[in-house]
C-alpha positions in Angstrom: 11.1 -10.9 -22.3 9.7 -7.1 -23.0 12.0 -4.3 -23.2 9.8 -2.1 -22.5 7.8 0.6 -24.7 9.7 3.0 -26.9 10.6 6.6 -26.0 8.6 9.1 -25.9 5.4 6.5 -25.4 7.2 5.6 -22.6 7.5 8.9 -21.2 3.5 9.5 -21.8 2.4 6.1 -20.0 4.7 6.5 -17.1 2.4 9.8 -16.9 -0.5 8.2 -17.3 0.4 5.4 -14.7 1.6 8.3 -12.5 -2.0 9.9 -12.3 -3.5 7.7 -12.0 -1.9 6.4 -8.8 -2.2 9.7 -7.2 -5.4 10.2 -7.9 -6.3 6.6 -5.5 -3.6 7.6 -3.0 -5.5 11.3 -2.9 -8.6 9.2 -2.6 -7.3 7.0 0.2 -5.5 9.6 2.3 -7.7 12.4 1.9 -11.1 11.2 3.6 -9.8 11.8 7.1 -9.5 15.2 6.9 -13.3 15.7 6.1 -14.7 13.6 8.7 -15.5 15.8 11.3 -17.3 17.8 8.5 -18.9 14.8 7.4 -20.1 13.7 11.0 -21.9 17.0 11.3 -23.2 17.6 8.0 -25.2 14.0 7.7 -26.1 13.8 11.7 -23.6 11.5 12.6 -21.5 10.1 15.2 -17.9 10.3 14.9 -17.1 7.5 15.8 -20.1 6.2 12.6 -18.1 8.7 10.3 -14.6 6.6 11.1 -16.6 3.7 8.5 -15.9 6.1 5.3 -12.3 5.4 5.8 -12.8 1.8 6.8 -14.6 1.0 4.1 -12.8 2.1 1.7 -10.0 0.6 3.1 -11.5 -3.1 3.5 -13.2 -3.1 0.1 -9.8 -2.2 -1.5 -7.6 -5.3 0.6 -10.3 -7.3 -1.0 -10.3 -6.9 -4.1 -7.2 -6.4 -5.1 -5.7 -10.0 -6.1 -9.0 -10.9 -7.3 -9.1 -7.9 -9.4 -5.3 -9.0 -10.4 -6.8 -12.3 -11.9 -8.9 -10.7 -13.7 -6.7 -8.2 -15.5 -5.3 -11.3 -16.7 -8.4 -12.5 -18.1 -9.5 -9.1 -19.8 -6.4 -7.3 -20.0 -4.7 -5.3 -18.0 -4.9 -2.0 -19.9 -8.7 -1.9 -19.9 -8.9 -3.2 -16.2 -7.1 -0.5 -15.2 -8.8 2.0 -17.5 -12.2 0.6 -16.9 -11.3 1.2 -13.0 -10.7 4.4 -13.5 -13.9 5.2 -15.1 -15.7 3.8 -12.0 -13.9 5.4 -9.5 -14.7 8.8 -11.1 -18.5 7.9 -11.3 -18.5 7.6 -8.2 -16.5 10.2 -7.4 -19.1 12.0 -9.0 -22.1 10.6 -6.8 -20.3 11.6 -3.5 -22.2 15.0 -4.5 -25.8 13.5 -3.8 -24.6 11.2 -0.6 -27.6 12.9 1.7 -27.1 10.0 4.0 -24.2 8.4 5.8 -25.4 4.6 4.5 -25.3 6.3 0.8 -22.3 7.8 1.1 -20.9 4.4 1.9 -21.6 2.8 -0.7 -20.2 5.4 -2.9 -17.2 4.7 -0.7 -17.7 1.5 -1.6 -17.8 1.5 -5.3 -14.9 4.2 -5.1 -13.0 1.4 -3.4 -13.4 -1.6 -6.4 -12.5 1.3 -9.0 -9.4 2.1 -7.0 -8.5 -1.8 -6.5 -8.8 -2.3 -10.5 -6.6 0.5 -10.9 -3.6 -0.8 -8.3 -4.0 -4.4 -8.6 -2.0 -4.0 -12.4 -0.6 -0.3 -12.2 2.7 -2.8 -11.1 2.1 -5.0 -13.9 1.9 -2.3 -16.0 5.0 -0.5 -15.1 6.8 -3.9 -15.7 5.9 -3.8 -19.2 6.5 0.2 -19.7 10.3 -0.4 -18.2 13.4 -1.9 -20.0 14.0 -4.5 -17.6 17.4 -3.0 -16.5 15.5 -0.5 -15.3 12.6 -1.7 -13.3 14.1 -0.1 -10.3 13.8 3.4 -11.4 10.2 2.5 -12.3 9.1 1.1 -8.7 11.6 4.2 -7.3 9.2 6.5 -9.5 5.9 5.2 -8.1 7.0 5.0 -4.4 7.6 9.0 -4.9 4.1 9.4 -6.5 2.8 7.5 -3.7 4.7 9.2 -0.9 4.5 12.3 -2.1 0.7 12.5 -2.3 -0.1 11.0 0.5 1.9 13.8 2.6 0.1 16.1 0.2 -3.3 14.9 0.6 -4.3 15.9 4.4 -3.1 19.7 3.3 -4.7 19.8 0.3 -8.0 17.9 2.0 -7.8 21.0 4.8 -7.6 23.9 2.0 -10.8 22.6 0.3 -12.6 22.6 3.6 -11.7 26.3 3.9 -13.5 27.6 0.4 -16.0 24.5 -0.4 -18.2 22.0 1.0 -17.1 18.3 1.8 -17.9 16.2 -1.7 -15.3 18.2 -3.2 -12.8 16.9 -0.9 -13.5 13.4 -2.9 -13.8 15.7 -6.2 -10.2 17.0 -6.4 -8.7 13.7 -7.6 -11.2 13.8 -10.7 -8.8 15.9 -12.8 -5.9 13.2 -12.0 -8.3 10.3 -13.3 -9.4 12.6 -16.5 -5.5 13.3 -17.3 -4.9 9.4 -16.9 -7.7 8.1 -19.3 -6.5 11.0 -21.8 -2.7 9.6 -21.7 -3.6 5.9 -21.3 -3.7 5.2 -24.9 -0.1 5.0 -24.3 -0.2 1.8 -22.1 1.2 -1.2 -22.8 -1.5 -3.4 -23.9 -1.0 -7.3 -23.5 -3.1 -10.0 -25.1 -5.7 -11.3 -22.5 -5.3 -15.0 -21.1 -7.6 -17.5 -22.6 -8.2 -19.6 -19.4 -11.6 -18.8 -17.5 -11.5 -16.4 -14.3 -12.1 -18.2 -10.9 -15.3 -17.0 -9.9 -15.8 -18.8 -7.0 -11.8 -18.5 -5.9 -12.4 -14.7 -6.6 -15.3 -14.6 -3.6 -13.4 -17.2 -1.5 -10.7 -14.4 -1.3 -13.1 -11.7 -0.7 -14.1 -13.3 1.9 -10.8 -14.0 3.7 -9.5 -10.9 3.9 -13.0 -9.0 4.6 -14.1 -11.6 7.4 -10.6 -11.5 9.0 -9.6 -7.7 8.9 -13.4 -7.2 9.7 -13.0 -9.0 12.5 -10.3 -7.4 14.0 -11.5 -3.5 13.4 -15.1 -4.8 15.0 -12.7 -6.4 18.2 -11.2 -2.8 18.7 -14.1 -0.9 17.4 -16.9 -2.9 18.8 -18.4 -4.1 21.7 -18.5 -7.7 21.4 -15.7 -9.7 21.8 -16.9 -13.1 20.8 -18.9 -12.0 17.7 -15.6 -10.2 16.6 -13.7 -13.4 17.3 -16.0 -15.4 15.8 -15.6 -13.3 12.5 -12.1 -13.6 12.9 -11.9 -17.4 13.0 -14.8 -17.5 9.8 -12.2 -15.9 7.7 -9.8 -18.1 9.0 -11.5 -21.0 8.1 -12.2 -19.6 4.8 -9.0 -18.8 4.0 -7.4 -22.3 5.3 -10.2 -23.8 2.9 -9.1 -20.9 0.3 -5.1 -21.7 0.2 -5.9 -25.5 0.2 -8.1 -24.7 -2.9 -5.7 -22.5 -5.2 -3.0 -25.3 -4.6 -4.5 -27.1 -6.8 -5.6 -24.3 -9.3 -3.2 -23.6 -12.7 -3.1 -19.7 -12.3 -4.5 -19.4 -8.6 -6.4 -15.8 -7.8 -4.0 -16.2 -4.4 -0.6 -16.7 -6.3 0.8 -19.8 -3.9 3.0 -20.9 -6.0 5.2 -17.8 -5.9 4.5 -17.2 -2.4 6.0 -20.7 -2.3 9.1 -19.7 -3.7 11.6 -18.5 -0.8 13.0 -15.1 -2.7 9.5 -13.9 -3.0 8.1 -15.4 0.4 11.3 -13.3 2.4 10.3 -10.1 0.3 6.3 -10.5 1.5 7.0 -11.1 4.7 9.6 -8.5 5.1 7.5 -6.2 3.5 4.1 -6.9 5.5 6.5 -6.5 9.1 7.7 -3.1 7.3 4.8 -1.6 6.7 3.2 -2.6 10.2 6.5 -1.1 11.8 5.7 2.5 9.8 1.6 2.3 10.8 2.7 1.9 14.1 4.6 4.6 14.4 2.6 7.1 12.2 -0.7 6.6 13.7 0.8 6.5 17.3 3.1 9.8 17.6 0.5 11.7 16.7 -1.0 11.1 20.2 2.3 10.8 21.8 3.1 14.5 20.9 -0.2 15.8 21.7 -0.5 13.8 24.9 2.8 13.4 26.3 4.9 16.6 24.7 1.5 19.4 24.5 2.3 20.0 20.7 -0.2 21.7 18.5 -1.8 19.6 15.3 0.5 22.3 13.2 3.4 21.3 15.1 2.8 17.8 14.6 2.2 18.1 10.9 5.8 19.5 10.7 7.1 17.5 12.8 6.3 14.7 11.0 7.0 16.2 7.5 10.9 15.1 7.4 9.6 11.5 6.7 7.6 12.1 3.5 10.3 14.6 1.9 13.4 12.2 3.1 11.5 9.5 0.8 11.0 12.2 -2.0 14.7 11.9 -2.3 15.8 8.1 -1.3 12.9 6.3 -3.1 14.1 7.1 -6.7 18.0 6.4 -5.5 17.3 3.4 -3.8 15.6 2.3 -7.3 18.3 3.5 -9.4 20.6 1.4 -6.8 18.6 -2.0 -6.7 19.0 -2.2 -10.6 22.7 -2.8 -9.7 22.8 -4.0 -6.4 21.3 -7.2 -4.5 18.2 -6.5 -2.5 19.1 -8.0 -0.1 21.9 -5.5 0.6 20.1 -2.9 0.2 17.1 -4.5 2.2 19.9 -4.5 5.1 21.3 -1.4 5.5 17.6 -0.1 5.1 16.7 -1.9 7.6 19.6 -0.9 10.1 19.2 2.5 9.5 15.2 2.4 10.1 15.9 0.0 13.4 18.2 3.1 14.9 15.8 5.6 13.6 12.9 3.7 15.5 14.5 3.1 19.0 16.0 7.0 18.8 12.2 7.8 18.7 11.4 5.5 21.8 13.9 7.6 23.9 13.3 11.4 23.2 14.3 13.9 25.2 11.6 15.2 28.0 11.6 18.5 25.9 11.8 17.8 22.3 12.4 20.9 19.9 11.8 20.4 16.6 15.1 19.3 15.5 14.8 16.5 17.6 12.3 15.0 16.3 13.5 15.8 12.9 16.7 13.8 12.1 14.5 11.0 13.9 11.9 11.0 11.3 14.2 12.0 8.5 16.2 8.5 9.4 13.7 6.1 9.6 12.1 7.3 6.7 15.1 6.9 4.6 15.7 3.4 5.8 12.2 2.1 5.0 12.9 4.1 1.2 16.0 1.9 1.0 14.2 -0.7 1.9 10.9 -0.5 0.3 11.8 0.0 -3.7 14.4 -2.6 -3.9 12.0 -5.3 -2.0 9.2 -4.2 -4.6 11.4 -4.6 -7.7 12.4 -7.6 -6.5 9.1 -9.3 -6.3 8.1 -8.0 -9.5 10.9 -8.9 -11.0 11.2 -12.7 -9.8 8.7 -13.9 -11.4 7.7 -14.8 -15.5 6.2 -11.3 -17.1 2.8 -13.1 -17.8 2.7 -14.1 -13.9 3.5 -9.8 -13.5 -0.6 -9.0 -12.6 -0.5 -11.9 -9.6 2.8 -10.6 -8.5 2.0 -6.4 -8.4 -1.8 -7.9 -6.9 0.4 -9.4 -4.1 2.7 -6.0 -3.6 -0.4 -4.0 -3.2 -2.5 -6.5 -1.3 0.5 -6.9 1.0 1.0 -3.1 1.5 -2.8 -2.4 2.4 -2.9 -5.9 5.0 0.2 -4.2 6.9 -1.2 -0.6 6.6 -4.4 -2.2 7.8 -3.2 -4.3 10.7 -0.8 -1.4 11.9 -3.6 0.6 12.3 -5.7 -1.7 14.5 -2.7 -2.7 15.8 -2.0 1.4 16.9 -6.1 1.1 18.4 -4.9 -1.9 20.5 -2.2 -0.3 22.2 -4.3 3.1 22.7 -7.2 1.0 24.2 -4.6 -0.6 26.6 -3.6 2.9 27.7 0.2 2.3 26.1 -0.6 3.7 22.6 0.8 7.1 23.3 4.3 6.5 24.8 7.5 4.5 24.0 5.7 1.1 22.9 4.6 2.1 19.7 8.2 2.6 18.1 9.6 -0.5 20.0 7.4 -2.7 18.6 8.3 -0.7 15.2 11.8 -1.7 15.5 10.8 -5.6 16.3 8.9 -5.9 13.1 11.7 -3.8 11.2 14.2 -6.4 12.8 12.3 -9.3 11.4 11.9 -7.3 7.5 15.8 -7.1 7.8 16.4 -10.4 8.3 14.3 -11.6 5.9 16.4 -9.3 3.5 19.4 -10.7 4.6 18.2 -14.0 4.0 17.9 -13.6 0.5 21.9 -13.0 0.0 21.8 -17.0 0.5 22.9 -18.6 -2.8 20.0 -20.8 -2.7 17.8 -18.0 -2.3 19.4 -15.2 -4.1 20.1 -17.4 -7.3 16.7 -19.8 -7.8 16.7 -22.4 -10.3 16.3 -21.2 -14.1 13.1 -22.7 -14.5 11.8 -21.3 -11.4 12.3 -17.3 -12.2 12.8 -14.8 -13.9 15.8 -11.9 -13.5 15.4 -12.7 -9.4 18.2 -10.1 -9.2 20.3 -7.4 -10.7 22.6 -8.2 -13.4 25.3 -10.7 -11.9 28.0 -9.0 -13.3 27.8 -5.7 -11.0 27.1 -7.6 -7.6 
């Protein structure tokens, strides 16, 4: 078992890791901001310019566990520093995108740099960290993550004011530049001997592009039965997939810990979680607009209380789950996101800012409680060498729920109850469901696996 590096190359890889996450969450956030600009400056629909996002978004969900299995196979450090280099070539190319069909395959390209980068940045931090303190780690990157990705649509509408679009994409390059210079810090484990699975590799591509394609085309589109014929190819790819890796020693789709109840509680919890914050991020923007007659200002500050709130419980709530049983912490999270959801269902019929405020401010600490302690919990259940597969499954989990929240946000709009009420109910049925599954892990069966089984599945025994 690792200990982690020694200070201060622990200090500078933490660094390096931290850069380099912002500079994919800048990437991934960002894009939004600039698509009206974009729309108009390449002769485009709107509704065309939505694919920039899109794309990068499906590319990314499917290539992260395959891009997992192959940090295993080549090694994690230069994965991750080879998907850096990409991702700021073609950062770099977003300068002579002339054409919408251009610019997304830039998008494109960005998107398998970014998946190299995130599919071991977990894996990574598992092997900077003592053990003991793993928590702090996953606290530390849930605050990089958060914090950028409130940052990014500000920073995305400053640029906009002085320059032209591309440099919207441009102002993560100094992030990825910093990263590479600190990354010779990184931990750098010994590559596995075993041959990647090609073919398991595209099998999971497939999957996840066929079936979340499917469902964007079924809002998006205008045929039903070619999206639900998408639908039911990935489906049937992925049936034939899971049937495959089964059988397969170190599976690109890691089964076998999915298989084991502590980690299959903590995905599912944390899929339901992150639908449950989708839903009600993508949906009160409309709801205040619509319903309430705010301004886009107002709802950017009204909003706001979420993002700084996690600023402050993400690192505590990491410090906390090196001590303390996820599946308490999971709980209370849980409760407190649950009351934060349904007070946002019921707001007054004139809400001041306040209001809205303390709402946001509570259900974004209860998903920080949550969040951190679920994350170092998976990562932490399972063998370091299995560490790639495992952070592969965090982030592939996290962009499938950010993913089907969103189309799940275009659903309700399209049935006229997207802007009202619905939105955070549904938020507090899927935030139910993550809280039970946290509870369930407080089982002795669950919450203490066999030896042979796991690794470190929870805190040290002795402060529970």
């Amino acid at each position: 078992m690792t200990d982690g590096l020694p200070q201060p190359r622990r200090l500078v890889a933490i660094a390096a890791i931290s850069f380099g996450t912002a500079l994919v969450v800048i990437d991934g956030a960002i894009a939004t901001v600039a698509l009206p600009t974009i729309a108009q400056d390449l002769n485009v629909d709107s509704s065309a310019a939505v694919a920039v996002v899109t794309i990068y978004q499906l590319v990314l969900v499917m290539l992260l566990l395959p891009m997992s299995g192959l940090g295993d196979r080549i090694g994690l450090k230069r994965l991750y520093q080879l998907g850096q280099i990409v991702f700021t070539i073609a950062t770099l190319l977003c300068f002579f995108a002339k054409s919408l069909p251009f610019l997304l395959l830039v998008r494109a390209v960005q998107a398998a740099g970014a998946a190299a980068v995130l599919s071991v940045s977990v894996a990574l931090l598992r092997r900077i960290y003592p053990q003991a303190h793993l928590g702090r780690g996953m606290g530390v990157n849930s605050v990089v993550v958060s914090s950028f990705t409130a940052l990014a649509p500000t920073l995305g509408g400053i640029i906009l004011a002085f320059g032209p679009w591309p440099w919207v994409f441009a102002c993560a390059l100094p992030f990825a530049v910093i990263s590479l210079a600190l990354g010779r810090a990184l931990p750098d484990p010994p590559a596995r001997a075993e041959p990647y699975d090609v073919l398991g590799a595209v099998l999971c591509a497939a999957m996840f592009g066929l079936f979340i394609g499917g469902l964007e085309s079924a809002v998006h589109g205008d045929s039903p039965v070619v999206s639900a014929a998408i639908v039911l190819a990935g489906i049937f790819i992925g049936v034939l997939f899971v049937r495959r890796e089964r059988h397969e020693a170190v599976p690109i789709l890691p089964v076998d810990l999915i298989g084991r109840p502590v980690i299959a509680l903590s995905v599912i919890g944390a899929f339901t979680a992150f639908v449950a914050t989708m839903t009600l991020l993508l949906s009160l923007p409309f709801r205040l607009q619509h319903e309430f007659g705010f301004s886009p200002t107002e709802v950017g500050a009204a909003i706001a209380p979420w993002p700084l709130t996690t600023l402050f419980v993400a690192p505590m709530a990491g410090w906390l789950s090196d001590r303390y049983p996820a599946g308490i912490m999971g709980g209370i999270g849980m409760s407190l996101a649950i009351a934060g959801l349904v007070s946002m269902a019921f707001l007054p019929a004139d809400p001041a800012w306040i209001d809205l405020a303390w709402r946001m401010s509570l259900t974004g600490a209860g998903f920080g409680i949550f969040l951190s302690p679920n994350a170092r919990l998976i990562i932490g259940s399972v063998p370091i060498e299995r560490a790639a597969a495992a952070g592969g499954l965090v982030s592939t989990t996290r962009m499938v729920g950010q993913t089907i929240g969103a189309t799940l946000v275009a659903t309700l709009l399209a049935l006229g109850i997207g802007d009202g009420s619905t939105p955070p109910l549904i938020g507090a049925g899927l935030a139910l469901i993550a809280g039970l599954c946290s509870i369930a892990r407080l089982r002795p069966s669950i919450r203490n696996p066999a030896k042979e089984e796991t690794e470190d599945a929870q805190p040290a025994p002795q402060v529970r």
